[in-house]
N, C-alpha and C positions, 0 to 999 in steps of 0.2 A: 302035440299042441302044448303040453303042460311041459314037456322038457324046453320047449321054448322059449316062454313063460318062465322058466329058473333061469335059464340061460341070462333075457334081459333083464331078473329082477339081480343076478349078480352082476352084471357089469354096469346098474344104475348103482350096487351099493360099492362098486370099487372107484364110480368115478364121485362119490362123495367123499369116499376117503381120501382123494386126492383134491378136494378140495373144488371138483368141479362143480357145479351145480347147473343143472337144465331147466330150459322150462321151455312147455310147448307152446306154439301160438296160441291154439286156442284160452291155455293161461292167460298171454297177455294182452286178449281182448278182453279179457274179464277185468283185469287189472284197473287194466286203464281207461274201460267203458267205451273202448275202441269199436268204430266198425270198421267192418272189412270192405273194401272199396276192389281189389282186385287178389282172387285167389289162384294155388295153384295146385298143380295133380296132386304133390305129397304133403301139401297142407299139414295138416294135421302128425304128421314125421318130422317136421320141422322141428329141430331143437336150439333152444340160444342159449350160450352161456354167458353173454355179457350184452352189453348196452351203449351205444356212443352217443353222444347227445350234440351235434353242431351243424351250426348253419355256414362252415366255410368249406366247403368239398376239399377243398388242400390237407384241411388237418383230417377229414375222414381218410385220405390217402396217406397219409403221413402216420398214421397212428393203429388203423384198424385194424384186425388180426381176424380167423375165423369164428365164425359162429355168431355171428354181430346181429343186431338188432340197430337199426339207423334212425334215430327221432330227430327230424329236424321240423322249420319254421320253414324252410326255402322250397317255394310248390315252384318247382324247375324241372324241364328234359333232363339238364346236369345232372340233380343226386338219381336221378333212375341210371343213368349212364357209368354213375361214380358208381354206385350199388353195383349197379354190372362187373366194373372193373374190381371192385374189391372184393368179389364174390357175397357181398351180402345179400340174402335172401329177403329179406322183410324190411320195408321202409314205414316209420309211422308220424306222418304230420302230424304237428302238434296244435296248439292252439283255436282248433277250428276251423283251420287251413282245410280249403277243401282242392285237390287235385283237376286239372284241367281233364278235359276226353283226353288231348294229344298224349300226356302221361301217361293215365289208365292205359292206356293202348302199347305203349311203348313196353310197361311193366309187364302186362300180358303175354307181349311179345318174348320178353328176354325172362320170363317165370319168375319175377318178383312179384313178392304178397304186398298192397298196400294197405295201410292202415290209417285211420281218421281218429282223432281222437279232440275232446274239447280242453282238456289239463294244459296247462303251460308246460313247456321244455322242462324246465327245474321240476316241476311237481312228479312231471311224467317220470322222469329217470329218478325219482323218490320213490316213487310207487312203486316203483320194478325192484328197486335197490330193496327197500323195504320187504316184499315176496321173496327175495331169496338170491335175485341173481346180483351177484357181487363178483362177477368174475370181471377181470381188469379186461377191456376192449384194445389195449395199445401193446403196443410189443416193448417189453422190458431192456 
């Protein structure tokens, strides 16, 4: 158990050196004063290095890379779909947005985390920016 424990306390301190930065969900419910709306088995293994913040599913597809964390305004089947397709694990409506059943259920289905939060878009991805994750969400 304790050589485990060194094992993941040096490969968190190698992916700092490289500039990555993590953070688990359960962080960014704290963050953002989020609730969880739909969870999944490895919850809490989840890790995110960056943050995308839009309401057009084009540029989510256009731009998102791994390890995303997805804030939009748009309560749609789409960004669960988009989520799918772009491999992001966590979606977090913003503004108070509250998710329909048909969502919830879809998320459930394809293992994305949803998340509620009352912060505006900009605030939301301030909040996050601000705790540490700065890591760019778009492919260079």
């Amino acid at each position: 158990m304790l050589r485990i424990l060194i094992i993941q306390t040096y490969i968190k301190i190698l992916k700092v050196k490289a500039g990555l930065t993590f953070v688990k969900i359960r962080e960014v419910v704290k963050i953002l004063d989020a609730c969880v709306v739909t969870s999944t088995e490895n919850f809490d293994d989840i890790e995110i290095n960056s943050a995308c913040g839009a309401d057009l599913m084009s540029d989510v597809m256009a731009y998102v890379k791994e390890n995303v964390l997805l804030l939009t305004g748009l309560v749609s089947p789409q960004v669960i779909r988009t989520a799918e397709m772009m491999d992001i694990k966590v979606v977090v409506f913003v503004r108070g947005k509250k998710p329909g059943q048909n969502i919830i259920d879809l998320a459930a289905e394809k293992g994305i985390c949803v998340l509620t939060t009352h912060h505006p878009l900009y605030i939301a991805c301030g909040k996050l920016y601000s705790a540490g994750l700065t890591g760019r969400g778009v492919w260079d």
